[in-house]
SEBA-314570 format. One record per atom (N, C-alpha, C): residue number from 1; residue in one letter; atom name; x, y, z. Coordinates in Angstrom, 2 decimals. Layout:
N
[romar NUM, "A", "CA", [X, Y, Z]]
...
END
This chain:
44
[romar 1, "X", "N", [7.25, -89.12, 28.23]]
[romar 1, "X", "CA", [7.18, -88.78, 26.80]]
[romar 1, "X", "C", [6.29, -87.54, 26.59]]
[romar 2, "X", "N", [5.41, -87.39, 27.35]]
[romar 2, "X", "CA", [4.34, -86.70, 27.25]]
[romar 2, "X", "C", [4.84, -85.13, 28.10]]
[romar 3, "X", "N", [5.59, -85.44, 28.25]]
[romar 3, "X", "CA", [6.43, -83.96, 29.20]]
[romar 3, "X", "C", [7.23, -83.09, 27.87]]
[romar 4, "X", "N", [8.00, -84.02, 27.60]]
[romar 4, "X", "CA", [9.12, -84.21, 26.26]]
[romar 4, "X", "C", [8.52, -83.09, 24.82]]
[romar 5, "X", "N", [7.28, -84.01, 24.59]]
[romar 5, "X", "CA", [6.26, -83.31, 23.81]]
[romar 5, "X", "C", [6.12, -81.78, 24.21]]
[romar 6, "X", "N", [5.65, -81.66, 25.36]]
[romar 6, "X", "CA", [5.07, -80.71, 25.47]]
[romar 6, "X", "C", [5.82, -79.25, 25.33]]
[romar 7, "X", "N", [6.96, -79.72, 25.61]]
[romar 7, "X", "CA", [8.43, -78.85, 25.99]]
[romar 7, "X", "C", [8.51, -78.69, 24.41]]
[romar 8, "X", "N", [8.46, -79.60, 23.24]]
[romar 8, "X", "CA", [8.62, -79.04, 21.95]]
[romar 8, "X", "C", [7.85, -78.45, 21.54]]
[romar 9, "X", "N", [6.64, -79.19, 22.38]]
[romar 9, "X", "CA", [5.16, -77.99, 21.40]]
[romar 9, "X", "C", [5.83, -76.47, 21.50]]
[romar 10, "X", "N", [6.22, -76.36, 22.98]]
[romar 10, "X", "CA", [5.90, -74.96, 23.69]]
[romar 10, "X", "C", [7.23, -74.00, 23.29]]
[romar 11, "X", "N", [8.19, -74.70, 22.70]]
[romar 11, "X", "CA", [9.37, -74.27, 21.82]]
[romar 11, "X", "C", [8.96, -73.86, 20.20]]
[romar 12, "X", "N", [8.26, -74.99, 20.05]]
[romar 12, "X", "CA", [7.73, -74.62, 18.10]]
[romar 12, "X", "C", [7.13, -73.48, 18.50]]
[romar 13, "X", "N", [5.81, -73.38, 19.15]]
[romar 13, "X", "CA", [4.80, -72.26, 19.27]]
[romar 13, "X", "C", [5.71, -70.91, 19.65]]
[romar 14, "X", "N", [6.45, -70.57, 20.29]]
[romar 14, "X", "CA", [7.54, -69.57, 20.97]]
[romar 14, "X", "C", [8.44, -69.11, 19.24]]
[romar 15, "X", "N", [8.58, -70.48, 18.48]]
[romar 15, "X", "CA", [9.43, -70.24, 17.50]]
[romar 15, "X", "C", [8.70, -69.64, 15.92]]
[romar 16, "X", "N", [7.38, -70.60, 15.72]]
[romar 16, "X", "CA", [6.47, -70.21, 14.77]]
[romar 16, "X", "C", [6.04, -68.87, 14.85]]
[romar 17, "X", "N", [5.16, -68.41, 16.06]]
[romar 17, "X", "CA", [4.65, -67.24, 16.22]]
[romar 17, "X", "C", [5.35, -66.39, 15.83]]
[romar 18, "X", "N", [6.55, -65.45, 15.39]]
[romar 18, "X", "CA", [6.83, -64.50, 14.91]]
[romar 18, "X", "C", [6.90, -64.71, 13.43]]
[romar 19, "X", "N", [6.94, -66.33, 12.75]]
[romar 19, "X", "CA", [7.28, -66.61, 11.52]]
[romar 19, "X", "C", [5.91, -66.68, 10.89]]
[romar 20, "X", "N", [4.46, -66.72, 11.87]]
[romar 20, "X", "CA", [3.54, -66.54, 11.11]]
[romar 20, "X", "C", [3.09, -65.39, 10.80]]
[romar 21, "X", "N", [3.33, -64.69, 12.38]]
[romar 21, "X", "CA", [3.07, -63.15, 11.91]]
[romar 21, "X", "C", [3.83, -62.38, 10.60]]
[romar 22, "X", "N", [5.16, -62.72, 10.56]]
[romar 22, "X", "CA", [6.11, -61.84, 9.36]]
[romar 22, "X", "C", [5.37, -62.24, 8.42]]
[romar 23, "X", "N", [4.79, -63.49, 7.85]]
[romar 23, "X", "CA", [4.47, -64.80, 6.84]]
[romar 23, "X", "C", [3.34, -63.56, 6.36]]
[romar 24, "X", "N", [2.09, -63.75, 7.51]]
[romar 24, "X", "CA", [0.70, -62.78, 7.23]]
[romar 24, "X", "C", [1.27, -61.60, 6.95]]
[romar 25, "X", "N", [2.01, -60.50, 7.30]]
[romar 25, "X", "CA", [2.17, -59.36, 7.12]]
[romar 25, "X", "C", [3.03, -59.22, 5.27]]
[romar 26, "X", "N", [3.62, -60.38, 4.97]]
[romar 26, "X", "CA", [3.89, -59.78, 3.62]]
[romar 26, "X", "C", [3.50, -60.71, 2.99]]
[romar 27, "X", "N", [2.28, -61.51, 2.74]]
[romar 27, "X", "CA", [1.03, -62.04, 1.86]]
[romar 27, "X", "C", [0.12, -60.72, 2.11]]
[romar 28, "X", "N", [-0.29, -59.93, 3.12]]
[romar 28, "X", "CA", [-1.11, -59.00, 3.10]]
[romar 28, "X", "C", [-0.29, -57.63, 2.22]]
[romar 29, "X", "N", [0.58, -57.43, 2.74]]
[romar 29, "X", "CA", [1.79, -56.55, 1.80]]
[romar 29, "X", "C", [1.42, -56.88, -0.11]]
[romar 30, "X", "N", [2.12, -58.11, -0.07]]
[romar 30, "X", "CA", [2.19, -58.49, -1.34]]
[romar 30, "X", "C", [0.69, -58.51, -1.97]]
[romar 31, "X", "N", [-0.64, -58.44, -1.36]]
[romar 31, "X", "CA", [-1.83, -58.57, -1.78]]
[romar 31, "X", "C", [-2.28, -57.13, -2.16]]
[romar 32, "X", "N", [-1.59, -56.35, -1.17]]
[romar 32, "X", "CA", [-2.17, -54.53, -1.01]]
[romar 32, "X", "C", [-1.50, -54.24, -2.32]]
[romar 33, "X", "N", [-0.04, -54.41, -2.51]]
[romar 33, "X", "CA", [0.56, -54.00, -3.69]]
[romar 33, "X", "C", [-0.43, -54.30, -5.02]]
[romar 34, "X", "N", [-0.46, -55.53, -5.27]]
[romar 34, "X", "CA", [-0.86, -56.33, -6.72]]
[romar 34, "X", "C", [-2.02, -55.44, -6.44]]
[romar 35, "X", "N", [-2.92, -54.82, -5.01]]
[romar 35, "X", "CA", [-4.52, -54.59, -5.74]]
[romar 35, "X", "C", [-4.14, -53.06, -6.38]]
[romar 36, "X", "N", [-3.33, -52.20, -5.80]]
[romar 36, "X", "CA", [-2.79, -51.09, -6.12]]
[romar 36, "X", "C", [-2.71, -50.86, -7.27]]
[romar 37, "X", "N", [-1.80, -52.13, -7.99]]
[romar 37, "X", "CA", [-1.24, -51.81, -9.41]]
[romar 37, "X", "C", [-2.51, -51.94, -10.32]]
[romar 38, "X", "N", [-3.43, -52.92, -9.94]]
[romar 38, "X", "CA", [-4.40, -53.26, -10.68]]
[romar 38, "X", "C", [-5.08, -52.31, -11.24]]
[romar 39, "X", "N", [-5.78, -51.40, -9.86]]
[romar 39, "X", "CA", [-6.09, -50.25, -9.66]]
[romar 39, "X", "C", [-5.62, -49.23, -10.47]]
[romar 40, "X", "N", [-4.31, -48.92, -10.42]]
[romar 40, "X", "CA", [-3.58, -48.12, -11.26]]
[romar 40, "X", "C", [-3.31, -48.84, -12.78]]
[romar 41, "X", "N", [-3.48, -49.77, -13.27]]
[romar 41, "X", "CA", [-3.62, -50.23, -14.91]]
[romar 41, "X", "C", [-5.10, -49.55, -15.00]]
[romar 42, "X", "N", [-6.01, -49.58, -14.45]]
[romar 42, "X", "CA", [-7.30, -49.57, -14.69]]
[romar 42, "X", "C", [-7.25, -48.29, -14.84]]
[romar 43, "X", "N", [-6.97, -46.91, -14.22]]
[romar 43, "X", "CA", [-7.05, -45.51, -14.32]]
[romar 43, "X", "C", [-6.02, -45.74, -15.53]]
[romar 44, "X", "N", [-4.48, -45.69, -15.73]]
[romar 44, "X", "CA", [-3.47, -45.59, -16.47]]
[romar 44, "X", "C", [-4.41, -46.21, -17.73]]
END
């Protein structure tokens, strides 16, 4: 059982890892934008 497991961990982790990285890169995206605009109401 404990083999079984491990073989899914090592499939999720192989499968997650690019879905967390994309995930972080457009929450950081979407964070840079909103501070931008903010930024720009504040001069505008």
């Amino acid at each position: 059982m404990k083999d079984m497991e491990s073989l899914v961990l090592d499939q999720d982790d192989e499968m997650l890892s690019p879905a967390v990285v994309v995930a972080t890169i457009v929450l950081l995206a979407v964070f840079v934008v909103g501070f931008l605009v903010q930024i720009v109401g504040l001069v505008a």
